[in-house]
Each structure stands twice: as C-alpha cells, then as structure tokens.
N, C-alpha and C positions, 0 to 999 in steps of 0.2 A: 396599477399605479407604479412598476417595479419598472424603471428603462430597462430596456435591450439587453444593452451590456452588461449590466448586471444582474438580469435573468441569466445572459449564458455564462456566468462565473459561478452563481448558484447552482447548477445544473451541472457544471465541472466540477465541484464540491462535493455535490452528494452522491456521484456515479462514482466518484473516486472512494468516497466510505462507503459505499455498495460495494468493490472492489475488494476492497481492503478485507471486509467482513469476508470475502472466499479464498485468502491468502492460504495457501496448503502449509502451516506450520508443523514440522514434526519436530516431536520428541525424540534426544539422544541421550544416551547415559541415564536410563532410569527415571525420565521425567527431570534432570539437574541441570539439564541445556536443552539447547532446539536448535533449529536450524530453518531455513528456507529456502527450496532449491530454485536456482538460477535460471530455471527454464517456466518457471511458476507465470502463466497470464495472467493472472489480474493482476498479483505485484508488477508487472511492466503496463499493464494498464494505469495501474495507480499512480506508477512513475509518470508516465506520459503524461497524464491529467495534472499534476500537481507542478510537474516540472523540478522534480528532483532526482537524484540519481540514486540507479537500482541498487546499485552494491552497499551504498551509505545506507538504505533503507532498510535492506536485508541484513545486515549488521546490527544496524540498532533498534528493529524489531527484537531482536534475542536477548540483544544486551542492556543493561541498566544503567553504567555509566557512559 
C-alpha cells in the first residue's frame, strides 16, 4: 500500500544507514579524536544517497559542535 515513490526514498534511507554502519572511523591521539579518510566508500555512498556533502560529513562525524 506504500506508492512508488516513496518505496524508492525508503530504500535510499536505509542503504544509506547500511552505509554509514561500514564508515571506517579511526582513532587518533589515544582514542581523544577520530578522523575519516577521504577516499572511505560507503561515506561517499552515503553522501551520494542522502545528497549531502562528503567533507561536511566527515567533519561532523568526529566533531560535536
């Protein structure tokens, strides 16, 4: 009973948080920072999917404010 269009947004939702869960996050300094490198697939999957940008993303995975 779900239209189309809104199966294939659901479908872009949850392949992106599939995504996301194999984001290669390393620890720097002792576990006090992280990082995420730039050439990381599924973060540019995830980017892709959601329609946001990778640098912004990579950034404020780590960061809190």
């Amino acid at each position: 009973g779900v239209h189309e269009s809104h199966q294939t947004t659901i479908y872009r939702i949850i392949a992106a948080i599939l995504h996301l869960g194999n984001v290669a996050i390393q620890a720097e300094r002792d576990g006090d920072a992280c990082s995420v490198p730039s050439e990381d697939e599924h973060l540019t999957n995830f980017c892709s999917l959601l329609g946001v940008e990778q640098s912004q993303m990579q950034h404020w995975l780590c960061h809190r404010k």
